[in-house]
C-alpha positions in Angstrom: -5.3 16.5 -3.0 -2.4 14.6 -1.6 0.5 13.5 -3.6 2.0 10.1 -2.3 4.3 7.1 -3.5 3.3 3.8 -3.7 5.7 0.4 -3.2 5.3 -2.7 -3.7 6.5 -5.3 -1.2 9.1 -7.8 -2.3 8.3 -9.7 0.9 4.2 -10.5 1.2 2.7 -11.1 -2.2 -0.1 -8.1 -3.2 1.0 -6.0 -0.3 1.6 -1.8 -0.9 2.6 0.8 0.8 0.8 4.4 -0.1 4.0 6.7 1.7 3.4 10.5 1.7 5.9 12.4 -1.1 7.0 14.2 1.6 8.6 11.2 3.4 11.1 8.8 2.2 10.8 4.8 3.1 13.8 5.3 5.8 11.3 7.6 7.3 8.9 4.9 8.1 8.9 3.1 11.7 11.4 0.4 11.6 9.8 -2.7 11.9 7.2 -1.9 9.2 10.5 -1.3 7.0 11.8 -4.8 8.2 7.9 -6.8 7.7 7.7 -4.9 4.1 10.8 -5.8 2.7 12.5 -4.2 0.2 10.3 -1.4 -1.4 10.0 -2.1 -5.3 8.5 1.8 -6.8 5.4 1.4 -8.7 4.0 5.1 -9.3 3.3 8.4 -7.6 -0.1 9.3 -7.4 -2.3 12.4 -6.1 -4.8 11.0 -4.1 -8.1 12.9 -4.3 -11.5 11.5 -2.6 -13.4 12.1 -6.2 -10.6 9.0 -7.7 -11.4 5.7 -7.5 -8.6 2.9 -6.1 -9.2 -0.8 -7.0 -8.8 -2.7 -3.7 -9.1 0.2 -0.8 -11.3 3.3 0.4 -9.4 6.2 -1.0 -10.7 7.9 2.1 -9.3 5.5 4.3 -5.6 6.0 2.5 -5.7 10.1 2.3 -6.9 9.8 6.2 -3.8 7.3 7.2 -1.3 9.6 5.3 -2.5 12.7 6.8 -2.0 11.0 10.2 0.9 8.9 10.0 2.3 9.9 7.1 1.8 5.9 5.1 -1.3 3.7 4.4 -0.4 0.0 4.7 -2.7 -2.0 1.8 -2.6 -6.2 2.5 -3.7 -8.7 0.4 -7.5 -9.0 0.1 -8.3 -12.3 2.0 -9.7 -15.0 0.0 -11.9 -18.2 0.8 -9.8 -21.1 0.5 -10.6 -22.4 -2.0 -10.2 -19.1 -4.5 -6.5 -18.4 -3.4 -6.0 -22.7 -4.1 -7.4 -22.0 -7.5 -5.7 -18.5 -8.3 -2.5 -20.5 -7.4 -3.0 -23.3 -9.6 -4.1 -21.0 -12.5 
């Protein structure tokens, strides 16, 4: 089990960063910080490969943390025509 903190980004829409507990956001390389924006705190969470995550591979996350210490989630990518209508919803 791995205990990390998750942010949201104020920058790209649906983007998070998973960031290990044991590193801060200034800890991350520089021009992810600048890309990611300001980091908005949604939860801490221990990640364990027997929990379920909505949008990503828990093993993929627990896997990027263990080697560099953050797992970057984007924004799922959409057909057209779905992010037209989730925009106009």
């Amino acid at each position: 089990m791995k205990l990390c903190n998750v942010y949201r980004s104020d920058k790209k829409a649906e983007t998070y960063l998973y960031v290990s507990a044991e590193m801060g956001f200034s800890d991350l390389p520089g021009e992810l910080q600048e890309r990611f924006g300001e980091p908005a705190f949604v939860m801490s969470l221990i990640l364990s490969t027997d929990r379920k995550l909505s949008r990503v591979d828990i093993s993929q996350v627990i896997e990027s943390i263990e080697e560099k210490g953050y797992y970057l989630q984007l924004p799922p990518k959409l057909p057209v025509e779905e992010e037209i209508l989730r925009h106009l919803a």
